[in-house]
Legacy VTK file of the C-alpha trace (Angstrom):
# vtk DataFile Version 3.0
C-alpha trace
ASCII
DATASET POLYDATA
POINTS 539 float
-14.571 25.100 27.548
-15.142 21.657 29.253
-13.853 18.723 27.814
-17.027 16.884 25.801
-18.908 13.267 27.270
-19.175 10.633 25.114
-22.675 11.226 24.499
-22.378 14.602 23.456
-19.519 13.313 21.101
-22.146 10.738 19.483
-24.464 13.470 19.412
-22.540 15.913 17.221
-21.407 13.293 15.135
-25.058 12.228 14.640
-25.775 16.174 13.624
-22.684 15.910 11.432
-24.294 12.888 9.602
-27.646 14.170 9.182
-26.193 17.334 7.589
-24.400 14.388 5.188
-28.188 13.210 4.405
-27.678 10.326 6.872
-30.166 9.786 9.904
-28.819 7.234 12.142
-30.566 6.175 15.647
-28.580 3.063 16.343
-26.099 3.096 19.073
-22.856 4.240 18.538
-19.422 4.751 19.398
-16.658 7.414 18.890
-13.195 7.054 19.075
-13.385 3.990 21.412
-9.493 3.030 22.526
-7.912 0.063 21.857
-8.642 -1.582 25.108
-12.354 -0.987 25.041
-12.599 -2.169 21.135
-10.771 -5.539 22.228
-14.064 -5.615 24.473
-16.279 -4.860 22.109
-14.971 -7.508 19.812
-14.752 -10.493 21.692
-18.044 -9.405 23.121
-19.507 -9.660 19.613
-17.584 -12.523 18.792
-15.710 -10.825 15.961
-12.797 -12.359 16.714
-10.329 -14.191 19.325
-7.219 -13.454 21.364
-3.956 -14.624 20.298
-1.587 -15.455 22.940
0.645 -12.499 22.919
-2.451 -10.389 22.966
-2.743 -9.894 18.952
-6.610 -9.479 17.884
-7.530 -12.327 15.471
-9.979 -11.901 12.953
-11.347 -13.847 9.830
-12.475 -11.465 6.236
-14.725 -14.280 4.882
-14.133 -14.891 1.208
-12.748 -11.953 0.493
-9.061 -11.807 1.526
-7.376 -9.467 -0.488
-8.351 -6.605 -2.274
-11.497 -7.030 -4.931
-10.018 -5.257 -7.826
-13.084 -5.190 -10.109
-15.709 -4.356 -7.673
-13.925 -1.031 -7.190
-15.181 1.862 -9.019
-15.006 6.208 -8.996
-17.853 7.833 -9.391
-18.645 9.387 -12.350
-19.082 13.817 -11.182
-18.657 17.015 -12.779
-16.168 18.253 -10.256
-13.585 15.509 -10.765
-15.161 14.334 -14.270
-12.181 15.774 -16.131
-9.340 15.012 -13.950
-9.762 11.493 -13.550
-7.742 8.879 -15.628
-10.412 6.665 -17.069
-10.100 3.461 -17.852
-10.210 -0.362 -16.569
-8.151 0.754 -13.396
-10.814 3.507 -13.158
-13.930 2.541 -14.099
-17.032 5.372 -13.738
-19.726 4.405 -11.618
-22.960 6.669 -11.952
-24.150 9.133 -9.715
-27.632 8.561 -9.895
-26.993 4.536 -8.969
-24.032 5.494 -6.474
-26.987 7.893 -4.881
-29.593 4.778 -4.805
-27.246 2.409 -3.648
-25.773 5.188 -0.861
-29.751 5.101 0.141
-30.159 1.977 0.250
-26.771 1.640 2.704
-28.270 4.539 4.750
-31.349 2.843 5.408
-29.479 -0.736 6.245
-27.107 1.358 8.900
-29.732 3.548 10.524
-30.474 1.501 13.449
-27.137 -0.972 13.283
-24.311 -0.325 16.270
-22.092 1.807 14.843
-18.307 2.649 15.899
-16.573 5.810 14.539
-13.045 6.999 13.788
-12.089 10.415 13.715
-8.187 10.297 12.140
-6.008 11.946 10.048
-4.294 11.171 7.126
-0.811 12.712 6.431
1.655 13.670 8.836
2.554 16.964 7.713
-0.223 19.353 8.886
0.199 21.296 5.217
-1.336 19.112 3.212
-3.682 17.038 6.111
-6.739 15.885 5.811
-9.364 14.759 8.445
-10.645 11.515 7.790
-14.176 9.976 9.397
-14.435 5.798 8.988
-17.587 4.365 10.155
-17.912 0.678 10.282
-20.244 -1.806 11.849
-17.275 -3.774 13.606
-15.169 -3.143 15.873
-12.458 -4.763 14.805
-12.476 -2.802 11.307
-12.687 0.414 14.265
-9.253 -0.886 15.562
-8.113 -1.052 12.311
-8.724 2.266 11.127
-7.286 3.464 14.740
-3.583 1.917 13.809
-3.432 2.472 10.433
-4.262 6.211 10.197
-3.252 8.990 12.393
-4.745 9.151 15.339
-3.475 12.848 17.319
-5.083 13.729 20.824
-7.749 15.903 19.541
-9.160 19.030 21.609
-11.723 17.408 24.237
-14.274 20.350 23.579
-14.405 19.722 19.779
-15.875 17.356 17.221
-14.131 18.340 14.243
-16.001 17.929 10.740
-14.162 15.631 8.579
-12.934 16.608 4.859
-13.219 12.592 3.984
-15.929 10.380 5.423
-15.527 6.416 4.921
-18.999 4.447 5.588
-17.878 0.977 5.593
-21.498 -1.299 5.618
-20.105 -4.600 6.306
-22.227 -7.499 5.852
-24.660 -5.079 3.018
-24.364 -6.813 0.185
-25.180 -4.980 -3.141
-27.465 -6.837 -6.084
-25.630 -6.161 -9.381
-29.022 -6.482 -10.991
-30.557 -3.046 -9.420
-27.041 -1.778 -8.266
-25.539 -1.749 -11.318
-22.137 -2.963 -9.355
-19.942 -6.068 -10.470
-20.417 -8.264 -7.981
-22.207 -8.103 -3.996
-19.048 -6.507 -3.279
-18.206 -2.473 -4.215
-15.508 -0.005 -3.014
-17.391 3.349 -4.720
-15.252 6.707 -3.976
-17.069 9.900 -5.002
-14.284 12.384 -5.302
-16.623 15.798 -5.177
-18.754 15.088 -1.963
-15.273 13.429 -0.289
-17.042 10.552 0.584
-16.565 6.618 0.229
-18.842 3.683 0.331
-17.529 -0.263 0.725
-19.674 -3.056 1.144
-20.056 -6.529 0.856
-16.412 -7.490 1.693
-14.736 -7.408 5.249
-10.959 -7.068 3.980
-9.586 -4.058 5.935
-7.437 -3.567 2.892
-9.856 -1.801 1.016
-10.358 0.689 4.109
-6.890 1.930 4.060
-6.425 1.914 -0.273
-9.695 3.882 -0.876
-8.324 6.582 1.427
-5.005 6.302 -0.051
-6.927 6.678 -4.282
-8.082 9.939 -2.499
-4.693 11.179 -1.637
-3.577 10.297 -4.791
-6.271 12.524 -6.439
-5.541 15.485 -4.361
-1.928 15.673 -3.073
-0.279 15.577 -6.842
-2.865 18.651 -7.710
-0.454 20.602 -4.990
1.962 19.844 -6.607
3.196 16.613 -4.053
3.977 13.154 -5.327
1.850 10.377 -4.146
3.638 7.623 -3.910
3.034 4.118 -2.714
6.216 3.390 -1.243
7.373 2.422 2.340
10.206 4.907 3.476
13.246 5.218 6.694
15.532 7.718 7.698
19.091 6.401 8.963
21.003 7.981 12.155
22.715 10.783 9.262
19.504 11.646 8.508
19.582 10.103 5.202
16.166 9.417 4.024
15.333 6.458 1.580
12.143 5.317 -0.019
10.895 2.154 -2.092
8.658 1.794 -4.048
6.572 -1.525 -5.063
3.358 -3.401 -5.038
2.426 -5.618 -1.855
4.314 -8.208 -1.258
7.570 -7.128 -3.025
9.184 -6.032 0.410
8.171 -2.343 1.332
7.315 -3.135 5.057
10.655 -5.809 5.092
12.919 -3.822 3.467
12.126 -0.326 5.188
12.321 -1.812 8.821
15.714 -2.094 9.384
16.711 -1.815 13.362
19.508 0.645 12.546
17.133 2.975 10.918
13.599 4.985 11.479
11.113 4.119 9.745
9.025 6.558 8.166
6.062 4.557 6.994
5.633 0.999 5.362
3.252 1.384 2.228
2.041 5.544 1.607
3.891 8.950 1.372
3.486 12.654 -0.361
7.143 14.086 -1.722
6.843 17.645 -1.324
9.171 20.838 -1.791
9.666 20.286 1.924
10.367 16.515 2.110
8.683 13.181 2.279
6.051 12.690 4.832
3.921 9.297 5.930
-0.026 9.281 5.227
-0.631 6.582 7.875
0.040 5.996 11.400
0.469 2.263 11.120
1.497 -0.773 9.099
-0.106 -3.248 7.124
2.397 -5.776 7.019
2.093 -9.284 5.096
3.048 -11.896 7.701
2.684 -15.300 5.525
5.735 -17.593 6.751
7.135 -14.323 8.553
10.744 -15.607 9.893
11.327 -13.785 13.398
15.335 -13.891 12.278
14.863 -12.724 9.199
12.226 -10.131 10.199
12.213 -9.544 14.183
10.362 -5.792 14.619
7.304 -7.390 12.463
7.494 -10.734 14.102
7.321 -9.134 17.709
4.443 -7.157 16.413
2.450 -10.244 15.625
2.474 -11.189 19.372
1.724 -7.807 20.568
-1.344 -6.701 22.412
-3.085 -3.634 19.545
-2.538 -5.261 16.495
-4.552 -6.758 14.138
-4.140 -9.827 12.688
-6.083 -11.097 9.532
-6.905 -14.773 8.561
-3.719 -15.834 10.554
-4.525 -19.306 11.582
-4.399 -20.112 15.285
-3.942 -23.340 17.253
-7.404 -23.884 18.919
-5.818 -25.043 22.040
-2.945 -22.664 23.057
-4.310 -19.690 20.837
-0.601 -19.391 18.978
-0.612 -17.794 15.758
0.972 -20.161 13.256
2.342 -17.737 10.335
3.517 -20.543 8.502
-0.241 -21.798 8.025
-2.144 -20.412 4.394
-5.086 -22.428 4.543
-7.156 -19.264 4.967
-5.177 -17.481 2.520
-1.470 -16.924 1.218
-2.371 -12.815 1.976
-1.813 -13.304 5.900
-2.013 -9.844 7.596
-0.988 -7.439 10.449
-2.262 -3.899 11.199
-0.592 -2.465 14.204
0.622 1.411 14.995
3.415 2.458 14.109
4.310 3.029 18.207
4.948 -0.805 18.054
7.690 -0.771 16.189
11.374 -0.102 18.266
12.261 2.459 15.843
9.980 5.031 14.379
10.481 8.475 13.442
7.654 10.220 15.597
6.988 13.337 13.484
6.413 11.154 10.302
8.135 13.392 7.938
12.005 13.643 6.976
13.707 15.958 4.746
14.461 15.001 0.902
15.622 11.312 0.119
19.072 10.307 -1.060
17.934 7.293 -2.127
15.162 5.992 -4.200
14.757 2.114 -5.058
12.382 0.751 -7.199
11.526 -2.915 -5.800
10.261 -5.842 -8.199
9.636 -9.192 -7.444
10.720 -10.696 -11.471
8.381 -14.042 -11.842
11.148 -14.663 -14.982
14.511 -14.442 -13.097
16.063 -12.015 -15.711
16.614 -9.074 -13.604
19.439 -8.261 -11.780
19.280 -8.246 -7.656
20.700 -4.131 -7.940
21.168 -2.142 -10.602
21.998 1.948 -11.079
19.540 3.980 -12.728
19.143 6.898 -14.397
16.704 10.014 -13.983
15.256 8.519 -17.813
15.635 5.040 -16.777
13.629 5.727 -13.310
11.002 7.375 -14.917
10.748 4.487 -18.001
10.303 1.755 -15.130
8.265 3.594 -12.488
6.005 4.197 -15.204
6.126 0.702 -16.501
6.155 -0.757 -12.651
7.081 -4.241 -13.902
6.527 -6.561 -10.447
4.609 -9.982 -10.078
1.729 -9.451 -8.679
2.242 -12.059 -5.211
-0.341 -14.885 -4.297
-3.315 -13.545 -1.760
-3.172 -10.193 -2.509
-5.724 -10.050 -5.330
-8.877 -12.408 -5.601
-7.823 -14.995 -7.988
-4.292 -14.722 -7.661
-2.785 -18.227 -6.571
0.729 -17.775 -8.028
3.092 -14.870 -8.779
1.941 -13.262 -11.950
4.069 -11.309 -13.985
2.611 -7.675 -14.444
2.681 -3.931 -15.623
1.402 -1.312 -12.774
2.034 2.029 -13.191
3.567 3.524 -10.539
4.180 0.497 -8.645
0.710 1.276 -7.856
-1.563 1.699 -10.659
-4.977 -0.052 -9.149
-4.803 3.685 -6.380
-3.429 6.001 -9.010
-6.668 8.482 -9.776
-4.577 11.252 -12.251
-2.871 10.361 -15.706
0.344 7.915 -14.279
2.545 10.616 -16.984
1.690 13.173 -14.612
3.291 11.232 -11.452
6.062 10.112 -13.156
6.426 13.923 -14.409
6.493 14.704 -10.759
8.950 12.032 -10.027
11.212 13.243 -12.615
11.233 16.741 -11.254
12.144 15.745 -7.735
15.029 13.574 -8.932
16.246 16.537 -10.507
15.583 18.823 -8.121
17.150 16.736 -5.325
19.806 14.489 -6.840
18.895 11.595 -5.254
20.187 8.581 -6.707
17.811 5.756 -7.586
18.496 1.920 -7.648
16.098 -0.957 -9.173
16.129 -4.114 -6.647
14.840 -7.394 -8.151
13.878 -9.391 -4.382
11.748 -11.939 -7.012
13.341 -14.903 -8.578
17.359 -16.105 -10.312
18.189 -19.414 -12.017
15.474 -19.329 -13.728
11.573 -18.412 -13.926
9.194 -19.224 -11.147
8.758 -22.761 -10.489
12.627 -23.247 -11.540
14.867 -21.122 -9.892
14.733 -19.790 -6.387
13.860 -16.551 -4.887
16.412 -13.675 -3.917
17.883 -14.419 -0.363
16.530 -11.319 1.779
19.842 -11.476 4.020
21.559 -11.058 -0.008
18.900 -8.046 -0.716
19.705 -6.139 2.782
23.409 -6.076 2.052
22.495 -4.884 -1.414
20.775 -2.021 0.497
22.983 -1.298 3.131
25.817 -1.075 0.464
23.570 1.455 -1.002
23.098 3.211 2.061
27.055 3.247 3.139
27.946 4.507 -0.362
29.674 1.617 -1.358
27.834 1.113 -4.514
28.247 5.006 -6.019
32.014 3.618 -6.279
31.323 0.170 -7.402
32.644 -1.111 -10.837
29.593 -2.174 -13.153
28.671 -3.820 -16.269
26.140 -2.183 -18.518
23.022 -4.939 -18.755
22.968 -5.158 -22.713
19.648 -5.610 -22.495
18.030 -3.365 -20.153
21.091 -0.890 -20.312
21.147 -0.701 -16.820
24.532 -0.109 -14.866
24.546 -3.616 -12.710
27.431 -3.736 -9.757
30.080 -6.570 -10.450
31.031 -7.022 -6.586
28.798 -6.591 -3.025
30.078 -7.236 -0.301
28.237 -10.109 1.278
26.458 -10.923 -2.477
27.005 -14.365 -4.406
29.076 -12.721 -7.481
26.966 -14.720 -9.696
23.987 -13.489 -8.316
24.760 -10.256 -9.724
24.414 -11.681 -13.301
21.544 -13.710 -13.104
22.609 -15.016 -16.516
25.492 -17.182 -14.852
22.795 -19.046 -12.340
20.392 -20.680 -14.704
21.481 -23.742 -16.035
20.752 -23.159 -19.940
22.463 -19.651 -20.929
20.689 -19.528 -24.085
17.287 -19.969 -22.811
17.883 -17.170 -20.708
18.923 -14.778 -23.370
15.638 -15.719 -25.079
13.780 -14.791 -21.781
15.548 -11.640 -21.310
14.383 -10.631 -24.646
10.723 -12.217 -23.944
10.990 -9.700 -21.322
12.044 -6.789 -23.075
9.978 -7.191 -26.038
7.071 -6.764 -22.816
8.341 -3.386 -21.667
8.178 -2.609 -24.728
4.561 -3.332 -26.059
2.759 -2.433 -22.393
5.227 0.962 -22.941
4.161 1.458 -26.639
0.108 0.684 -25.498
0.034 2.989 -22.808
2.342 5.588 -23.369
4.675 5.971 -25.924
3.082 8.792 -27.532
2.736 10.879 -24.489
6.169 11.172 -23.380
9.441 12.836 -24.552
11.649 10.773 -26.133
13.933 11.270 -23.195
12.158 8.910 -20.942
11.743 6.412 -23.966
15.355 6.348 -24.140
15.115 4.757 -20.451
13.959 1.780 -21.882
15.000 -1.800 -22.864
17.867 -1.630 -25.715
16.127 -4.409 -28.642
19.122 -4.596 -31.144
LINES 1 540
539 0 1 2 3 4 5 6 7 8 9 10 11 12 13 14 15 16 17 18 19 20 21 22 23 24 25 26 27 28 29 30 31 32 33 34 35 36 37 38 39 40 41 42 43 44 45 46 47 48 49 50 51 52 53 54 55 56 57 58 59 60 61 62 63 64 65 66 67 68 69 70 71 72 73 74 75 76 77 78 79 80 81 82 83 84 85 86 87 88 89 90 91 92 93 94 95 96 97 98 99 100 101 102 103 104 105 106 107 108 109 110 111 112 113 114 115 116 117 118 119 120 121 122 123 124 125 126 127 128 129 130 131 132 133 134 135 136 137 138 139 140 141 142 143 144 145 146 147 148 149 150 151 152 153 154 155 156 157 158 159 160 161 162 163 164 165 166 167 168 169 170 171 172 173 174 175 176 177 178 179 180 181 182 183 184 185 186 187 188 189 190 191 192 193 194 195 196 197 198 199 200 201 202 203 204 205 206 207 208 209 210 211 212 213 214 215 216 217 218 219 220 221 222 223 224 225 226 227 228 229 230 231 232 233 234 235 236 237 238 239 240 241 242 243 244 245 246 247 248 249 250 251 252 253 254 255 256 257 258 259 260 261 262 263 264 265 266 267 268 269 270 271 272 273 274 275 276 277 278 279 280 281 282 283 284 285 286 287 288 289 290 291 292 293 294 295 296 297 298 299 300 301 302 303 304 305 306 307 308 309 310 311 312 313 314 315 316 317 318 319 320 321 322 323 324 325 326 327 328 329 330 331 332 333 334 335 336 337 338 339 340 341 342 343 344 345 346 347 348 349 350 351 352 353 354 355 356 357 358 359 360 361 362 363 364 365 366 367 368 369 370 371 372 373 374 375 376 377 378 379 380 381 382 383 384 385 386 387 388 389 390 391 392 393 394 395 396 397 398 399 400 401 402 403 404 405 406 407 408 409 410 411 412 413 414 415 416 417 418 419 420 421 422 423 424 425 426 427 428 429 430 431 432 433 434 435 436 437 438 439 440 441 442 443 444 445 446 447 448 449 450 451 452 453 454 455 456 457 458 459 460 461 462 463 464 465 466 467 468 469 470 471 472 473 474 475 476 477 478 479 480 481 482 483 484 485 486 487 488 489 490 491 492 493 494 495 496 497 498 499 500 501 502 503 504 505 506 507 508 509 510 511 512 513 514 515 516 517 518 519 520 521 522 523 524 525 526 527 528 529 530 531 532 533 534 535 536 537 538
């Protein structure tokens, strides 16, 4: 067969749509490269060039995710499945049909630019994604953070997932029935997601990712949102934390692969990434402290949101938050020096649990066990980092499943049952790393040195810690290391850098009587009183 033209590319996509119930007569665009999408933006004054060649671009109000305008809608085929709640709040199908009506009708003559990706780099559990958007820039974005294989030239391939991102519609709450002008609506049974009123790429990539995490763990794969890297022994690791708690940092490391930054399954066969890119927080980004990201920021491809540049040179200036503190980079993972192509590895050896404590109690390591990892992944204590929710000005102490409860679809027990299997199954050891704050809350003490957290991890990595002597926290009952190399000893027992002992023994118990209620609330009487036992030890 002969390779397609464009126009018969737009022309079976246009079939495809109207068998979706969506007539469209606008121009449009398929799987435009990067070069021609740079055109296309600039030509439609979307955004400007950074010197370097970075593609920067402004979201408008919204610039982070919008939590509450986020919603699943209410089916029969997922009806049942679905953990409801205020993380996953139903959204009717007879208003999700009006509203996807009224969005049809707003698109049908707009310029249009599609994305035919994948998501999930092993081809077992693959799915073909579709994003439509009404700007090129959000085309780009979709284009480095998913998959993007060379696809057969003769074929148009029908999607399993179709995103229709609507841009500048904005939806009235009054007949919409929606929160705000804003909505992120995924309908699990037709496979098909609607966003609108917001320009935050964000929410492109983390409705795709709710999906995954709806239909991976229901074959029996974890869904995990957790950067991951693979070191030269084939050693795999993967962490696990909300954004800004050091995913993308941690996991690129120039003497390992990297995997993926932010979203991976954990099957029988291994971890594998569900993107092709990285969405990497670049707020006051340090080029010695983080070089592969920094470079990435000044490369031509990537994506940069609400950076700040100077009007006169056109340099980015990362240090700059005026737009927001949630500063962002998409870019493919090809950027980076050191990738591992096939995005998959075989099982991890290590699994670390990354927090960012806003109260300075924890510990920068400590050793955990199979009950202890599955008490705190399903308590995900973090702070929840400036910019990366609307509303969020200052790190905010917080519970979220998972380390990702706001994308976790299913019953959080049944991931952390997962979990617990593979830890088992595998034997891979699993650390908790506190990168937040010592010497007291914030506002007081000071934030975990990042060179301090990477020997932490490389001491991990090298084995060092599996023979380190430790003290049991008699708190947490944790097994904390008393010596790493490179470490401040008395960072290691955060205790011995505030300034008032006692106050911090009354914090640490503040803290602990915290695991305990959100634990008790949510799910105390739903799980064995093995993982209980994981918890915080109240005397």
């Amino acid at each position: 067969m002969y390779p397609l033209t464009q126009q018969q590319r737009i022309d079976a996509v246009r079939a495809q749509l109207r068998d979706q119930g969506f007539e469209h007569t606008g121009s449009m665009h398929v799987d435009l490269p990067t070069a021609i999408l740079y055109e296309c933006a600039i030509h439609r004054n979307e955004g400007h060039i950074a010197q370097g060649g970075a593609l920067v671009v402004e979201t408008g109000q919204y610039t982070g995710r919008s939590a509450n305008d986020k919603f699943i809608v209410d089916e029969p085929s997922s009806r049942d499945r679905v953990a409801w709640g205020a993380v996953n709040r139903p959204f009717p199908e007879e208003r999700y049909n009006a509203l996807r009506a009224r969005v049809m009708a707003h698109l049908k003559d707009r310029e249009l630019f599609v994305q035919d990706c994948r998501v999930g780099a092993d081809a077992r559990y693959q799915r073909r994604v579709r994003v439509i958007t009404t700007s090129a820039w959000q085309s780009l974005f979709a284009r480095n953070l998913f998959i993007h294989p060379e696809l057969p030239k003769e074929l148009v391939a029908l999607p399993d997932f179709t995103l229709i991102n609507a841009g500048g519609f904005q939806a009235d709450p009054q007949v919409d029935g929606t929160h705000s002008e804003a909505f992120i609506l995924l309908h699990l049974g037709r496979r098909e997601a609607l966003i609108g009123g917001t320009a935050y790429a964000g929410e492109n990539k983390k409705v795709v990712f709710s999906l995954m995490n709806y239909l991976l763990p229901l074959q029996g794969v974890l869904s995990m949102h957790c950067s991951a890297n693979v070191g030269e022994q084939d050693d795999v690791a993967i962490f696990f934390g909300l954004s800004g708690t050091g995913k993308t940092t941690l996991s690129t490391d120039p003497r390992r692969r990297m995997i993926g930054d932010d979203e991976h399954g954990w099957s029988e066969h291994g971890v594998f990434n569900l993107e092709g890119g990285c969405y990497a927080k670049v707020i006051r980004l340090h080029p010695q402290a983080e070089p592969d990201i920094w470079e990435c920021t000044r490369k031509f491809g990537t994506v940069l949101e609400n950076v700040v540049l100077d009007p006169t040179s056109r340099r980015a200036d990362l240090d700059d938050d005026s737009l927001t503190e949630n500063t962002r980079a998409a870019y493919p993972l090809a950027s980076l020096p050191k990738i591992q192509i096939s995005g998959k590895a075989k099982q991890p050896a290590h699994v670390i649990l990354l927090t960012a404590d806003a109260f300075g109690i924890m510990p920068p390591v400590a050793r955990l066990t199979v009950e202890q990892a599955m008490y705190h992944f399903l308590s995900g204590y973090t702070a929840k980092l400036a910019g990366t929710e609307r509303g969020i000005t200052e790190p905010k102490a917080t519970f979220s499943a998972c380390f990702g409860e706001p994308f976790m679809v299913l019953d959080p027990v049944f991931y952390a049952d997962l979990l617990g299997k593979k830890l088992i199954e595998t034997q891979a050891k699993c650390w908790l790393i506190n990168t937040g704050w010592t010497g007291g809350p914030y506002g007081e003490g000071f934030r975990m040195p990042i060179q301090e957290t990477r020997a932490i991890i490389d001491r991990i990595f090298d084995g060092d810690l599996d023979l380190a002597k430790t003290r049991v926290d008699p708190v947490f009952g944790f097994e904390v290391p008393m010596e790493v190399l490179h470490v401040d000893t008395r960072h290691l027992n955060p205790r011995s850098t505030w300034k008032d002992p006692e106050r911090y023994d009354r914090q640490a118990r503040e803290l602990a009587d915290r695991f305990v209620a959100n634990f008790s609330e949510k799910f105390a009487e739903r799980v064995s009183s093995r993982i209980l036992s994981g918890g915080p030890v109240l005397g």
